[in-house]
C-alpha positions as a printed Julia matrix, in Angstrom:
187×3 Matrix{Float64}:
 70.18  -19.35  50.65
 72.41  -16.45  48.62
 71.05  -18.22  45.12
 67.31  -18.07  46.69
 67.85  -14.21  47.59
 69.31  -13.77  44.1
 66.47  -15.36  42.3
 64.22  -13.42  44.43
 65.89  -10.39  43.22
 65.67  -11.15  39.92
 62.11  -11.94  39.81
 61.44   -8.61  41.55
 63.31   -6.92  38.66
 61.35   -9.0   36.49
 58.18   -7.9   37.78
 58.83   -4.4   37.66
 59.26   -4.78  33.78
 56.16   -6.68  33.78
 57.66  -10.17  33.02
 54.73  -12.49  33.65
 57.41  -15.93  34.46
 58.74  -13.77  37.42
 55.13  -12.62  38.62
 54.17  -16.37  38.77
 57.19  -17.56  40.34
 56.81  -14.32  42.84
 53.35  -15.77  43.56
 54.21  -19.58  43.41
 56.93  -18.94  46.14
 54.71  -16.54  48.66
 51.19  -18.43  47.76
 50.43  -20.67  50.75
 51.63  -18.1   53.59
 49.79  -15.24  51.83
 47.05  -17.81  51.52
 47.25  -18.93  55.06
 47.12  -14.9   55.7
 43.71  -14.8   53.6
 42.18  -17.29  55.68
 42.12  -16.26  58.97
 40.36  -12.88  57.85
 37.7   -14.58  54.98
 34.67  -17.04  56.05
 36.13  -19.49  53.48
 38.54  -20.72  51.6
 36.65  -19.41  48.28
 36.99  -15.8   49.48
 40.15  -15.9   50.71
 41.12  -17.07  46.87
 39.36  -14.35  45.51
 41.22  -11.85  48.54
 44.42  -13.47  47.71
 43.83  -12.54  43.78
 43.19   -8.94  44.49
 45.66   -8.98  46.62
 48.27  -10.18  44.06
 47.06   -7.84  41.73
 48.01   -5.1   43.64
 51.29   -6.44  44.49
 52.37   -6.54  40.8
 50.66   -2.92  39.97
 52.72   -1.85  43.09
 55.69   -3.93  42.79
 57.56   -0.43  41.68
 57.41    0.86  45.15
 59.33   -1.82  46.42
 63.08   -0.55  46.93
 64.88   -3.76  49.08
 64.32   -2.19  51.88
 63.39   -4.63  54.88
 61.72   -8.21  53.82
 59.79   -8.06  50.01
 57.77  -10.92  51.64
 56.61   -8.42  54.76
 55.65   -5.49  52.17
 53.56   -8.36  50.35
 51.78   -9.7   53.51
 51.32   -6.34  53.9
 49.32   -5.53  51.11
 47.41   -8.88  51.28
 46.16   -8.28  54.43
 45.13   -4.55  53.85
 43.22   -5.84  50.45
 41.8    -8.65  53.22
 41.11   -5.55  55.38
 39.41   -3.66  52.57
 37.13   -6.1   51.61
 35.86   -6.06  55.39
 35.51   -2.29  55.31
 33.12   -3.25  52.03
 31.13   -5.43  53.81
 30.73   -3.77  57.07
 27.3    -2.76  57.21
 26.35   -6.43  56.55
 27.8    -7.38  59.81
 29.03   -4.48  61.93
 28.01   -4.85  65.34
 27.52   -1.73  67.19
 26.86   -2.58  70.59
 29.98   -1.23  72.86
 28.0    -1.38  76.32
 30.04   -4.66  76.62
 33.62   -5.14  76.84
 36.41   -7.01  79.11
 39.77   -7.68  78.83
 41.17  -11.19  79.99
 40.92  -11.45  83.64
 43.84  -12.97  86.14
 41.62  -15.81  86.42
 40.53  -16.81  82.93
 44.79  -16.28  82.32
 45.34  -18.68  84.98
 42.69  -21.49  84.28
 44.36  -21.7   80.61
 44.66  -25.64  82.07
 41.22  -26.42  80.85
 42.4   -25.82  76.82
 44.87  -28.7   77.35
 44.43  -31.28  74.49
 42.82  -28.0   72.21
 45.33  -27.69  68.93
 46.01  -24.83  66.94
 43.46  -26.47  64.15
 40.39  -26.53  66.85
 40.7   -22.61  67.48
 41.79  -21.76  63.99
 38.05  -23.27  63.2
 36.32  -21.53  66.03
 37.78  -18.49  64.2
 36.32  -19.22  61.05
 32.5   -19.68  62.92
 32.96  -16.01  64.05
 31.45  -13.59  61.99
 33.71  -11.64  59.78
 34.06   -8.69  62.12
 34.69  -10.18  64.73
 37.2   -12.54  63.07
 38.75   -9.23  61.56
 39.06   -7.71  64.91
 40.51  -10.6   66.3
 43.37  -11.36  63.52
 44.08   -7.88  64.24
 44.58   -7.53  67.45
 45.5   -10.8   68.26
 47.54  -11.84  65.68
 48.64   -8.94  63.87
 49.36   -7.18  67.2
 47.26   -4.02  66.41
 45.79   -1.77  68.74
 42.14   -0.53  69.11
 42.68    2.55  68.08
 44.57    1.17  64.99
 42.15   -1.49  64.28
 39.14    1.56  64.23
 40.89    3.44  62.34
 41.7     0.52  59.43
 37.86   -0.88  59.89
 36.59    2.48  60.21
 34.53    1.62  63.28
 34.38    2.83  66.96
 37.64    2.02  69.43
 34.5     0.98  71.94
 33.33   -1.24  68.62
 36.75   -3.06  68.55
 37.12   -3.49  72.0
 33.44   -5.1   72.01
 33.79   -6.98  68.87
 37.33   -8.73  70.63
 35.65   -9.36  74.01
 32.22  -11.31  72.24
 34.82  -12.94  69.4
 36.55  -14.08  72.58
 34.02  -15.47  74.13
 32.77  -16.92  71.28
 35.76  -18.98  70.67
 36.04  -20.01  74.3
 32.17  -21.21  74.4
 33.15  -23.46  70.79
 36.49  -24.95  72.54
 34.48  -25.19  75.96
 31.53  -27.4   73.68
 34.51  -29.18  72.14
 36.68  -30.05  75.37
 32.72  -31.81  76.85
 32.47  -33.27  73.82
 35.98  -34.89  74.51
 35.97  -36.2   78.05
């Protein structure tokens, strides 16, 4: 584990002075989770390359701003998923959904019929993520997964709080009407 950190280290250093062997070993070590990061915000697995690239790019223009403080592979996530975010923001008015008259939290009951999702894996809602459309998939990875709240995901997407709380209730019920169609399917 100490050797790892110290190679890590040294590619950093590397990096800084532009060495391209430490830049690919940077992003040969951190290229499937930063990849697996890409995903869940892109509609495919083309875009999330071409995410992942920016992304990358920026790491290595950036890489001078990193001073050891707190986990190198945290400050890269978080640049790959604000260059994830940013291509969102780019595409918004493609797919920005506007209507806020609708919006619900999770309700005791749907929390306590959670029952009905047994025999769903982690693969079957990872693909009803990927049939949402972007927004909502952004809005969702955010709040869900990154932990972000409304008012922090409007501010990042630039859209309404009443926006991000709509856009999570429909991508909920989105994915709960594909694993509902897939659990039918199944018995």
């Amino acid at each position: 584990m100490k050797k790892s950190r110290t190679e890590l280290s040294e590619w950093i250093a590397g990096c800084k002075e532009n060495d391209r062997t430490c830049q690919r070993k940077i992003y040969e070590k951190l290229y499937s989770s930063m990849m697996a990061a890409c995903i869940r915000y892109c509609n495919d697995r083309q875009e999330a390359a071409d995410v992942l690239q920016d992304g990358f790019i920026k790491v290595f223009e950036k890489i001078k701003l990193y001073n050891d403080n707190g986990s190198f592979e945290g400050w890269v996530r978080r640049i790959i998923v604000n260059t994830a975010i940013d291509a969102i923001r780019k595409k918004k008015k493609e797919f920005l959904t506007d209507d806020i008259a609708i919006y619900q939290d999770a309700t005791p009951d749907e929390e306590e019929n959670l029952a009905v999702y047994n025999g769903i894996q982690v693969n079957d809602v990872v693909d009803a993520m990927h049939e949402l459309s972007p927004m909502y998939r952004a809005v969702f990875n955010m709040y869900v997964m990154d932990g972000l709240t409304h008012k922090e995901i409007s501010e990042e997407l630039e859209i309404s709080v009443g926006t991000s709380k709509s856009n999570l209730s429909k991508a909920r019920a989105r994915i709960k009407e594909m694993l509902m169609r897939k659990i039918e399917r199944n018995e």
